[in-house]
VOPAGU-2260 file (C-alpha; in pm, 1 decimal, decimal comma):
REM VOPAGU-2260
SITE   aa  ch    i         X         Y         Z
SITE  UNK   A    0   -2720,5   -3067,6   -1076,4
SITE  UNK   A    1   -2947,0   -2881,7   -1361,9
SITE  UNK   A    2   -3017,7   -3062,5   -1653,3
SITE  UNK   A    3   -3142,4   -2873,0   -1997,7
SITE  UNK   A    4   -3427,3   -2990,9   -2221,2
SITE  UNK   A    5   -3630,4   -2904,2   -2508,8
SITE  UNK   A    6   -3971,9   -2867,2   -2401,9
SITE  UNK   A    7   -4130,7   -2905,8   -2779,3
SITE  UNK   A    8   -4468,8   -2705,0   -2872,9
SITE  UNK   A    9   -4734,9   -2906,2   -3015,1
SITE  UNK   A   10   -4682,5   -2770,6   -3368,7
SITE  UNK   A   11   -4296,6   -2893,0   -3363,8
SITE  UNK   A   12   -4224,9   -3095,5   -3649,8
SITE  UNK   A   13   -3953,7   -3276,8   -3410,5
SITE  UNK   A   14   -4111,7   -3350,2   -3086,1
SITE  UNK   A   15   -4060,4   -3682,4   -3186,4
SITE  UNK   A   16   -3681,5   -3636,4   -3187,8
SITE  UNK   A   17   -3643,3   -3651,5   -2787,5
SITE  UNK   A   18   -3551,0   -3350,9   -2518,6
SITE  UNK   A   19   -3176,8   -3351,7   -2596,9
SITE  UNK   A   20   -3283,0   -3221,0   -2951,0
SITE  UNK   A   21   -3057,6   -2906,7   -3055,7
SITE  UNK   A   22   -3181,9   -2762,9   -3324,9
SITE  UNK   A   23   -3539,8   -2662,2   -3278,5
SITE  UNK   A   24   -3668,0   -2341,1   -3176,1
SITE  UNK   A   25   -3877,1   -2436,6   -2936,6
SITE  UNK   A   26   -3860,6   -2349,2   -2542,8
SITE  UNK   A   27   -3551,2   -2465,7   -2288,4
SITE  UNK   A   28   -3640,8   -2602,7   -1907,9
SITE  UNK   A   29   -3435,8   -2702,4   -1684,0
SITE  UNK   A   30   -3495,9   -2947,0   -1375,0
SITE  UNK   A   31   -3276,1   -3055,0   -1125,6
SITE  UNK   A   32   -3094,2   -2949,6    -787,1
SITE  UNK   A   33   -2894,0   -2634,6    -719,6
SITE  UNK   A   34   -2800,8   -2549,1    -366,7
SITE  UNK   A   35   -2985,0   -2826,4    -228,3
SITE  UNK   A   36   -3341,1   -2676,5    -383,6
SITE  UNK   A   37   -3540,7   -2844,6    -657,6
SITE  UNK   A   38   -3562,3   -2617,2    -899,4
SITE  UNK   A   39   -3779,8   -2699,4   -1239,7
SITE  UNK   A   40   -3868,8   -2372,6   -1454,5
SITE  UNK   A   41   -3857,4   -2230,6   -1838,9
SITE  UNK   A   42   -3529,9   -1999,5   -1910,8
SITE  UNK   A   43   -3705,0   -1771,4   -2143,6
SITE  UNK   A   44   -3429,5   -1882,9   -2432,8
SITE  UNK   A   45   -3436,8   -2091,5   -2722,1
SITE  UNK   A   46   -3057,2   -2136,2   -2802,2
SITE  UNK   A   47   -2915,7   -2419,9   -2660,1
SITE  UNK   A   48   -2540,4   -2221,7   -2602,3
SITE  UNK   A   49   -2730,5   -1935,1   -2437,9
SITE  UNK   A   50   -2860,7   -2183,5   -2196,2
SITE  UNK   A   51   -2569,2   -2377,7   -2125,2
SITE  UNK   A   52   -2371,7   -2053,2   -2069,9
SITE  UNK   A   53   -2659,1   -1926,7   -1795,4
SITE  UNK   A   54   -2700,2   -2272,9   -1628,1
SITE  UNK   A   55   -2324,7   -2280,1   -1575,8
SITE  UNK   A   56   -2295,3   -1932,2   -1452,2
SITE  UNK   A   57   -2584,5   -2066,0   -1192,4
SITE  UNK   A   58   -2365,9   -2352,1   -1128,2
SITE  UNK   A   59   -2052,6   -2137,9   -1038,6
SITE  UNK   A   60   -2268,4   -1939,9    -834,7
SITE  UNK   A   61   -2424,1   -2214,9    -624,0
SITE  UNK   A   62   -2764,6   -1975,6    -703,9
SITE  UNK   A   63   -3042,0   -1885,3    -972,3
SITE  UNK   A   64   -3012,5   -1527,0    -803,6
SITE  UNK   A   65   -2825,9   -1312,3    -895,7
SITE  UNK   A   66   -2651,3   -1225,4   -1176,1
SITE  UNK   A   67   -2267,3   -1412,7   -1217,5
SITE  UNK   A   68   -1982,1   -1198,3   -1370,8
SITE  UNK   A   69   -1678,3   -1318,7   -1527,7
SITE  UNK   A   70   -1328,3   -1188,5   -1334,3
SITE  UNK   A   71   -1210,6    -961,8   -1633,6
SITE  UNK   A   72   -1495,3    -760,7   -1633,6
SITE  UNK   A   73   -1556,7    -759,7   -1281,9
SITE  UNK   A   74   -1177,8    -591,7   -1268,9
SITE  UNK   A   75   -1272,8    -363,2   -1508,5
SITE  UNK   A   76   -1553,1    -202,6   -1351,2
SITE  UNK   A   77   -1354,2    -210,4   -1034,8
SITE  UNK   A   78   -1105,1      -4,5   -1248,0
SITE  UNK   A   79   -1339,2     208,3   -1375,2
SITE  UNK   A   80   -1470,2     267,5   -1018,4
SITE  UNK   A   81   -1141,6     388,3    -878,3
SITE  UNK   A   82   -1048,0     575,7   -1190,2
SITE  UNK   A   83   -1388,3     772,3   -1123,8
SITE  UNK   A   84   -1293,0     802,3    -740,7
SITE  UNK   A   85    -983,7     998,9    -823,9
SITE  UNK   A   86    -703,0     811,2    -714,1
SITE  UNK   A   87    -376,2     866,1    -764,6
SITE  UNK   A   88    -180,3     708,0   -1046,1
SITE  UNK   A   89      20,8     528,1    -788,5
SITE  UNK   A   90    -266,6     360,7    -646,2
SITE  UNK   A   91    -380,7     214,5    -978,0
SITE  UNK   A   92     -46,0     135,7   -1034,2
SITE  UNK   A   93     -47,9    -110,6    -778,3
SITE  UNK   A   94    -453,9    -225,2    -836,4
SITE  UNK   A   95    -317,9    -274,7   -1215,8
SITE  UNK   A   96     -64,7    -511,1   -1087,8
SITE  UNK   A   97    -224,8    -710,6    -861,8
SITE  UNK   A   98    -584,0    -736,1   -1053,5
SITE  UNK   A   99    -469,1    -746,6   -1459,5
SITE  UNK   A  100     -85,1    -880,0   -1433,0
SITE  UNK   A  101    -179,0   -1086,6   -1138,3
SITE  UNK   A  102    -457,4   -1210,3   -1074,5
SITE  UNK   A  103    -607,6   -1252,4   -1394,0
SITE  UNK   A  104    -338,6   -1445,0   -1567,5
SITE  UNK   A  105    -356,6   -1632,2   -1269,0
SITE  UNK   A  106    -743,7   -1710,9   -1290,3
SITE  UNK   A  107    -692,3   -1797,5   -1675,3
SITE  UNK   A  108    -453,3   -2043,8   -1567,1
SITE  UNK   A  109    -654,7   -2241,1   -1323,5
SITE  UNK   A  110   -1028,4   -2192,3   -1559,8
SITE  UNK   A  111   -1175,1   -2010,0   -1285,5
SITE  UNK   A  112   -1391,1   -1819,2   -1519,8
SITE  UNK   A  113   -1635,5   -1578,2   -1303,1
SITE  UNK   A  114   -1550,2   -1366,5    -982,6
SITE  UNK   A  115   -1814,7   -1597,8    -774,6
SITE  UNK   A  116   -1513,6   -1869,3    -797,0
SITE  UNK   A  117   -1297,3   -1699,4    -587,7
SITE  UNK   A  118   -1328,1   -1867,7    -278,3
SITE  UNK   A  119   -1102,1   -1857,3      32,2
SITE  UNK   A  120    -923,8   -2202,0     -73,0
SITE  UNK   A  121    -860,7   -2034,0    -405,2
SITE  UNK   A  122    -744,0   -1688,8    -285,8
SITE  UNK   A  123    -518,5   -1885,2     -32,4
SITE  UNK   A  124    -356,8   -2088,3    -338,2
SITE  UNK   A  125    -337,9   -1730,6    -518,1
SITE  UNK   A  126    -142,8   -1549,8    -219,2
SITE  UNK   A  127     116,2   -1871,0    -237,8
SITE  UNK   A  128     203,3   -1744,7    -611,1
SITE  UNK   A  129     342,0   -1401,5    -441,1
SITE  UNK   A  130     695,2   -1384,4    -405,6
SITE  UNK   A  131     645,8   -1027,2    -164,8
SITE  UNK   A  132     791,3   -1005,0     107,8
SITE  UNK   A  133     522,4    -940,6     476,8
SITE  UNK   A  134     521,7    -522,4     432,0
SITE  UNK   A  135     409,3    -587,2      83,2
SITE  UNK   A  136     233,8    -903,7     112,8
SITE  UNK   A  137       0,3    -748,5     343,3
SITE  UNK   A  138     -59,1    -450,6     136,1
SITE  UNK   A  139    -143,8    -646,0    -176,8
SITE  UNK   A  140    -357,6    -864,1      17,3
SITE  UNK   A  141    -564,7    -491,6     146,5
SITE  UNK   A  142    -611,3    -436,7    -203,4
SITE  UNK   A  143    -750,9    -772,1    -295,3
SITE  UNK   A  144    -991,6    -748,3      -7,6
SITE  UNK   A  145   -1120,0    -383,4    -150,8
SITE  UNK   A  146   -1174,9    -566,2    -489,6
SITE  UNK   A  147   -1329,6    -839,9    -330,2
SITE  UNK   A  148   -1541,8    -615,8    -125,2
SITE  UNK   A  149   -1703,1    -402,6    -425,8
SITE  UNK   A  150   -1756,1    -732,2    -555,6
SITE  UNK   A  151   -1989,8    -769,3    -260,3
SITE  UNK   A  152   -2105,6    -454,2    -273,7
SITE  UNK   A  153   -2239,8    -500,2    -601,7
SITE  UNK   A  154   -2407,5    -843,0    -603,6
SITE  UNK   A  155   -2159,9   -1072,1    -760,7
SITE  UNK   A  156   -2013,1   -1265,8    -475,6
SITE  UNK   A  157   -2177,7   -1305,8    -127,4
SITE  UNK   A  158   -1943,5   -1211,9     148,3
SITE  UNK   A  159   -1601,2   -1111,1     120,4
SITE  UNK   A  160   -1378,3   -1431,9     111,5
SITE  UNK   A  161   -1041,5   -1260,1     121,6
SITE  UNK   A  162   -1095,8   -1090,2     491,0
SITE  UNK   A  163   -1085,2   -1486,3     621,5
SITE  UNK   A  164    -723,8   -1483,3     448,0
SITE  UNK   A  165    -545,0   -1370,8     762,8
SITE  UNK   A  166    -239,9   -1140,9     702,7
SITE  UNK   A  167     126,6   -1216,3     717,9
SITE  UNK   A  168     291,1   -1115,0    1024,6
SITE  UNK   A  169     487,3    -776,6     964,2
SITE  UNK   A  170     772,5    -668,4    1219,7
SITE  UNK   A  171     826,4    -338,2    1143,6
SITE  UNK   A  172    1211,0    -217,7    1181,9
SITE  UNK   A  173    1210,9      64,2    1402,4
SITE  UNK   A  174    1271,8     413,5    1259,7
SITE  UNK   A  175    1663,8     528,6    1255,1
SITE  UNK   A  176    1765,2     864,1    1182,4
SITE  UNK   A  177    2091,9     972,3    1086,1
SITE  UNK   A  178    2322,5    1062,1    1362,4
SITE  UNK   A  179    2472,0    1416,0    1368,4
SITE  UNK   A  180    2797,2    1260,3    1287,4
SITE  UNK   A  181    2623,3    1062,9     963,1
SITE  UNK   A  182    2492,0    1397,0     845,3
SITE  UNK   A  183    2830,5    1570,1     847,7
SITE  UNK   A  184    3025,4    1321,1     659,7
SITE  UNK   A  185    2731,0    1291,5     407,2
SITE  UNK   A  186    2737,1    1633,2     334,2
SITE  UNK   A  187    3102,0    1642,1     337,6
SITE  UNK   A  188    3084,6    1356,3      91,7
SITE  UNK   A  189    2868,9    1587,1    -147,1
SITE  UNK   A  190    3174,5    1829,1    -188,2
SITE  UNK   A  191    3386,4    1530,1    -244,4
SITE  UNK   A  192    3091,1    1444,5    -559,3
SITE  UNK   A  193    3180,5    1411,3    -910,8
SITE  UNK   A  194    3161,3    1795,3   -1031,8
SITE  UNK   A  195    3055,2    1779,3   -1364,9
SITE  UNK   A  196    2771,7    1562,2   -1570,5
SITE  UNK   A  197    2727,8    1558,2   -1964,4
SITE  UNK   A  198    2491,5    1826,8   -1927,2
SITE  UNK   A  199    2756,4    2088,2   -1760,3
SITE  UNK   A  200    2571,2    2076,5   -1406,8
SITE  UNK   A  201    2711,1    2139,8   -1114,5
SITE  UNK   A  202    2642,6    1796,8    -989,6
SITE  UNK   A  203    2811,9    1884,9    -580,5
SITE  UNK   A  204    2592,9    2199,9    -563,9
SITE  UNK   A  205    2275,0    2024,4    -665,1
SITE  UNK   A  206    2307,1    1673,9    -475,8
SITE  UNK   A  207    2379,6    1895,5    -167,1
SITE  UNK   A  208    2116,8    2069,9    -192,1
SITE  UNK   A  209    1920,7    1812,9    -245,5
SITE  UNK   A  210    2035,4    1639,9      40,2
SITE  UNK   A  211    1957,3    1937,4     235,5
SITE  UNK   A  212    1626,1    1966,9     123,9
SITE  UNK   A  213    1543,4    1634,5     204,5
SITE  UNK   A  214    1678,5    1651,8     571,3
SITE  UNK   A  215    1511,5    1988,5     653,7
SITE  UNK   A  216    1151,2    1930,3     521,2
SITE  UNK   A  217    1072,6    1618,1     568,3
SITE  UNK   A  218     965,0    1561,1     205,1
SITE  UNK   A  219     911,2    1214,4      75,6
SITE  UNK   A  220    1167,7    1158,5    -237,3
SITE  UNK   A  221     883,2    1183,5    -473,9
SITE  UNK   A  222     783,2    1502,1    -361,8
SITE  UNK   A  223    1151,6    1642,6    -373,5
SITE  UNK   A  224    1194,2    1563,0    -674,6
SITE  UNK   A  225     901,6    1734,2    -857,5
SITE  UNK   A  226     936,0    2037,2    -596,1
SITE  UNK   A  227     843,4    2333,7    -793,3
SITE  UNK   A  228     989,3    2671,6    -816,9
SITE  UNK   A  229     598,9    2831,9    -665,1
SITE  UNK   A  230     625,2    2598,9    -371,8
SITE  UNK   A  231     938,3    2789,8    -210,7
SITE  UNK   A  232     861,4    3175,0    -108,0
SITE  UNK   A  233    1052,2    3353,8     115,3
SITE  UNK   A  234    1205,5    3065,3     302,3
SITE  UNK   A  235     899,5    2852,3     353,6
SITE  UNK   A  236     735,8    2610,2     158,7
SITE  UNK   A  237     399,7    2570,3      76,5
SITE  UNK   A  238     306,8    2189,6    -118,0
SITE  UNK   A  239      43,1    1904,0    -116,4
SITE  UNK   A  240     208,8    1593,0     -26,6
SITE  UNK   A  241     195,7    1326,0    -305,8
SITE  UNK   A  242      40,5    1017,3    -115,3
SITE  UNK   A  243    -242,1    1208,2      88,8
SITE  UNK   A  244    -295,1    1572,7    -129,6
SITE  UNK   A  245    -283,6    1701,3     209,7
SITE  UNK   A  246    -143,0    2114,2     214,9
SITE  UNK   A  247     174,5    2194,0     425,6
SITE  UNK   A  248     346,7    2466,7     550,7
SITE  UNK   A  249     698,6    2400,9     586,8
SITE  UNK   A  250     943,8    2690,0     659,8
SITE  UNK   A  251    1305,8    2613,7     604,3
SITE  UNK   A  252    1680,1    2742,2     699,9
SITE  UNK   A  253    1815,4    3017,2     529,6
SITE  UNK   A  254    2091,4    2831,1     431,6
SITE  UNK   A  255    1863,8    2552,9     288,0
SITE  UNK   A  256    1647,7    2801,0     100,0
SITE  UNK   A  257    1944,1    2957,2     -32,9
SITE  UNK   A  258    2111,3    2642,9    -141,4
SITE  UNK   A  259    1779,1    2493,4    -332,0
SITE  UNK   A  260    1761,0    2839,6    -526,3
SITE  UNK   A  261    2115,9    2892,9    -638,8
SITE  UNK   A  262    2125,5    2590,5    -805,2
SITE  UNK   A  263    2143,6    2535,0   -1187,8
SITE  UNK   A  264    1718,5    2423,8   -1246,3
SITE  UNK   A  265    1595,4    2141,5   -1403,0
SITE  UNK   A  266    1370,1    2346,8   -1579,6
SITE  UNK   A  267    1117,3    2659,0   -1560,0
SITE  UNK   A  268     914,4    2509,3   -1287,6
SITE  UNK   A  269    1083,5    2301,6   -1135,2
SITE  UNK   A  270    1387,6    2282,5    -912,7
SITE  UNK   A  271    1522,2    1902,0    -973,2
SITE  UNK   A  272    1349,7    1721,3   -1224,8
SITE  UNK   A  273    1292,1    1855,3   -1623,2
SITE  UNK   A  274     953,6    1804,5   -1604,3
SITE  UNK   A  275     954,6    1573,6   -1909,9
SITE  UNK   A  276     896,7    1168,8   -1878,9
SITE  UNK   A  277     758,6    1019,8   -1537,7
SITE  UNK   A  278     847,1    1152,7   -1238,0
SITE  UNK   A  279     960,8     773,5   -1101,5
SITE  UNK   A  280    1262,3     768,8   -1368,7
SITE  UNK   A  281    1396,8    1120,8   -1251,1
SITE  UNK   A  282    1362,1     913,0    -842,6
SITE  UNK   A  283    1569,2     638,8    -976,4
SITE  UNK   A  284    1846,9     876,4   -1111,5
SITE  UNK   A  285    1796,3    1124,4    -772,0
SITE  UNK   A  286    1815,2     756,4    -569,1
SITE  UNK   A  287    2123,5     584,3    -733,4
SITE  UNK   A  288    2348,9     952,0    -724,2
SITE  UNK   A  289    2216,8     957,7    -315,3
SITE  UNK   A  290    2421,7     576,0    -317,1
SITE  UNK   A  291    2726,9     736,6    -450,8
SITE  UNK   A  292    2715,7     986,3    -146,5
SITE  UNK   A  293    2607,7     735,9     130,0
SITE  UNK   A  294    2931,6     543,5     -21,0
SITE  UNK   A  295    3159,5     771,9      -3,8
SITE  UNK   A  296    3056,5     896,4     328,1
SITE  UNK   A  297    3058,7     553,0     443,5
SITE  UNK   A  298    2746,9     514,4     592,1
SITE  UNK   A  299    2545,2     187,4     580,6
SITE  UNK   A  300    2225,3     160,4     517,8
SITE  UNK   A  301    2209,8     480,0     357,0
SITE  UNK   A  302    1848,8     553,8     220,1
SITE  UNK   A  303    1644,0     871,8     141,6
SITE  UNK   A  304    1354,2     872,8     382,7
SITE  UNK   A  305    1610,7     849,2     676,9
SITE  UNK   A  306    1662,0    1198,5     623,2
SITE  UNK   A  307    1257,7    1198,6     654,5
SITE  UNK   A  308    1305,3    1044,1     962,1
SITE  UNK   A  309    1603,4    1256,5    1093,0
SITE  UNK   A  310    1332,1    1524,9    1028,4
SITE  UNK   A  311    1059,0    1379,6    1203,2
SITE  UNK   A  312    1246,8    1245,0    1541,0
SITE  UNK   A  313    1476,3    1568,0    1579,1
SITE  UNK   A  314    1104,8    1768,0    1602,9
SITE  UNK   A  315    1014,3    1506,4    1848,1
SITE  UNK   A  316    1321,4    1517,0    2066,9
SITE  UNK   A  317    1268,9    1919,3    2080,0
SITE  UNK   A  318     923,1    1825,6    2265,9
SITE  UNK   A  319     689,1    1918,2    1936,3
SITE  UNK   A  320     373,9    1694,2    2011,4
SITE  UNK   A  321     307,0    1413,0    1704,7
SITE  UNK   A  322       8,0    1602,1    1594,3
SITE  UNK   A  323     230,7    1869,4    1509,8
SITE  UNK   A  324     433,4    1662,8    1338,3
SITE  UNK   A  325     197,6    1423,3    1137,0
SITE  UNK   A  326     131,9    1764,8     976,6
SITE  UNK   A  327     454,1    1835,9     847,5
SITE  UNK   A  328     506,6    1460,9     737,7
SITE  UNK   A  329     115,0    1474,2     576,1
SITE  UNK   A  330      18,5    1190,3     739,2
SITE  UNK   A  331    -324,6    1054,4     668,0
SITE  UNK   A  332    -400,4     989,3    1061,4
SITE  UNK   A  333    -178,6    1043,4    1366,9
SITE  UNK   A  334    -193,1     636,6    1422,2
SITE  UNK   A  335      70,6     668,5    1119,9
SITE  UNK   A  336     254,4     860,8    1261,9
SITE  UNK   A  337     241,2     687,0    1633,2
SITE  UNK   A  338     324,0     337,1    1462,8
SITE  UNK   A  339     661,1     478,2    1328,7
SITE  UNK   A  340     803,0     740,3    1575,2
SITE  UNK   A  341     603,6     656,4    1926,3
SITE  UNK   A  342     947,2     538,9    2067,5
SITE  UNK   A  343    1072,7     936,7    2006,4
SITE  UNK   A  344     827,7    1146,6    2173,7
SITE  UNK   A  345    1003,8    1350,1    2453,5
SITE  UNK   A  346     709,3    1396,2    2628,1
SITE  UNK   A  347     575,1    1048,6    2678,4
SITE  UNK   A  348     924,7     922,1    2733,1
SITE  UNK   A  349     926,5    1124,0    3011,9
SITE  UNK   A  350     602,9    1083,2    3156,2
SITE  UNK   A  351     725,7     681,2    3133,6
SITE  UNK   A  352    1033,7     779,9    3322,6
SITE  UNK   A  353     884,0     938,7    3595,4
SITE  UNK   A  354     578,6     642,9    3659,1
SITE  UNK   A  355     863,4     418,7    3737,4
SITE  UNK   A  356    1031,8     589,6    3950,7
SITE  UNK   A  357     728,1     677,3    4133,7
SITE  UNK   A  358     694,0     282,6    4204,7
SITE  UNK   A  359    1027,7     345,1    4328,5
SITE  UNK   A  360     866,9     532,2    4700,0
SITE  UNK   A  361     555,0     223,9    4682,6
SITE  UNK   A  362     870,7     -88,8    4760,0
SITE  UNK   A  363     855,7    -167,3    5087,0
SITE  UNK   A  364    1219,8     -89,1    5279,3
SITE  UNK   A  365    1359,9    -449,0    5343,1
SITE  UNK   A  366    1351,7    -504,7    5695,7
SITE  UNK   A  367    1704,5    -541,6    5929,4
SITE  UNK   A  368    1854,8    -847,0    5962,8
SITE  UNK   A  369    1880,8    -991,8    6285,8
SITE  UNK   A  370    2216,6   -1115,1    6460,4
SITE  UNK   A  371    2258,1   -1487,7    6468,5
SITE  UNK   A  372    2238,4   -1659,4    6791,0
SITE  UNK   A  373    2542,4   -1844,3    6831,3
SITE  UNK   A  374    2613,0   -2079,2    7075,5
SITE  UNK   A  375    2972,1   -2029,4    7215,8
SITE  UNK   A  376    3189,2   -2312,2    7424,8
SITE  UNK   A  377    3248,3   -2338,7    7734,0
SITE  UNK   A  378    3573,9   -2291,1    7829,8
């Protein structure tokens, strides 16, 4: 424990008064214990606040080293840091919400008042306050480890606390693609579609199309949705995927093609959405019309990346290797792609196949049977 005093100058009209005494200017010491170390030196400060705010900062940190910075600003440089590194709006989305909605209001609450407080108890008692489910959970929890790292990485906090926080256990549903029989009654249930909107649309022309866009490039919904008109020449398409940036070639069906073009636009540029507000309000209406359709073709769990993965497993099951296709899906890394659609790859399905029965020709035959002695009578 440090303890503050007045060290008074000679020429101190109050060095009478005692060390505890406030209101002279002359020099602060402290003396005491930190970390198991004597420590017994002159701050350099005079006010008595400004010395009580640094010898509790010391305190929090366990060390004189160093220099101890309070979580909100230590979330705003981390901001700053990741505004500056370019990432996309959807990534600070989520560091937005689990830093400043989260994690700060949660801090507040429980007068942990610099980032150096953070310990592994703490971030455990943090994590219990998440009501996420274990995909989500153990994103959020990669995201406090990043924060936690930088932290590191610039002198605040030795270590990284949060990587001792082990992750939730996450069993991952395997991938299901629509059937061919699923895909014919969900684009028959587009012709049976409400016709008309408010604006005059042709609302069974567009959500087929749509629906056909979806199943024949692989796009993620985002990326159909704010599909513009340059992207689409001559039956191909040419776009940077919105989670990696990455640039793919995609060429489509004629009939596809044809059906994405002869619709009425959203606008100049683009094909689906008006270009006006965030894109994530025009998903929500593009999601809750692809319900209506899934309903009335009656198929359960209807959802829009299935019609990624009908794309991605139907190029597997014609023998395209994964590299191929974590390509066309703009995967970061083919591991991405391997966690999710392994099970479908013709090839190594078949390579499987024919190990085993290869072990087939290694079993010993069993050998015959021999015939019972039996004893007869005697007669």
């Amino acid at each position: 424990m440090l303890t503050i005093y007045r060290r008074h100058l000679g020429s101190c009209p109050h060095r009478n008064e005692g060390r505890d005494y406030r209101r002279c200017k002359c020099p602060i010491w402290i003396q005491g214990t930190l970390g198991g170390e004597p420590i017994r030196k002159a701050l350099d400060l005079t006010s008595w606040e400004a010395a009580s705010e640094l010898v509790h900062q010391w305190d929090a940190r366990g060390s004189i080293t160093g220099r101890v910075i309070p979580v909100p600003e230590a979330i705003e440089r981390y901001m700053a840091d990741a505004r500056a590194r370019k990432l996309t709006p959807a990534s600070l989305a989520k560091m937005t919400l689990l830093l400043e909605k989260q994690l700060l209001p949660w801090a507040d609450a429980e007068k942990l008042r610099y980032v150096s407080q953070l310990d592994v108890e703490r971030l455990r008692a943090f994590r219990e306050t998440w009501a996420d489910g274990a995909v989500s959970a153990s994103k959020k929890l990669e995201r406090l480890r990043a924060f936690l790292r930088f932290a590191n990485e610039s002198g605040w906090i030795e270590g990284n606390p949060a990587k001792l926080i082990r992750p939730p256990k996450v069993t991952l549903k395997p991938t299901l693609p629509y059937s061919a029989e699923e895909m014919a009654r969900i684009l028959k249930a587009c012709d049976e579609y409400p016709r008309k909107n408010s604006l005059g649309y042709d609302n069974r022309a567009r959500i087929k199309a749509f629906v056909l866009l979806l199943r024949y490039s692989g796009l993620r919904l985002q990326d159909a949705v704010t599909l513009e008109k340059a992207r689409l020449a001559r039956g191909t398409l040419f776009l940077y995927t919105q989670k990696t940036g990455t640039p793919v070639y995609v060429p489509l069906p004629p009939f596809v093609a044809e059906a994405v073009t002869a619709i009425r636009s959203g606008s100049d540029e683009h094909f689906f959405w008006s270009g006006v507000g965030h894109p994530r309000s025009c998903m929500s209406v593009w999601d809750r019309s692809l319900r209506v359709v899934f309903k009335l073709a009656d198929v359960e769990r209807g959802h829009a990346h299935r019609f990624r993965d009908t794309f991605a497993v139907s190029l597997l099951e014609q023998g395209v290797p994964i590299e191929d296709v974590s390509i066309l899906l703009g995967h970061s890394t083919v591991a991405v792609t391997n966690r999710h659609y392994a099970p479908w790859v013709r090839s190594r399905q078949e390579r499987l196949e024919e190990r085993v029965k290869r072990t087939w020709a290694e079993v010993p035959a069993a050998p015959p049977r021999r015939a019972s002695k039996r004893r007869t009578a005697a007669y």
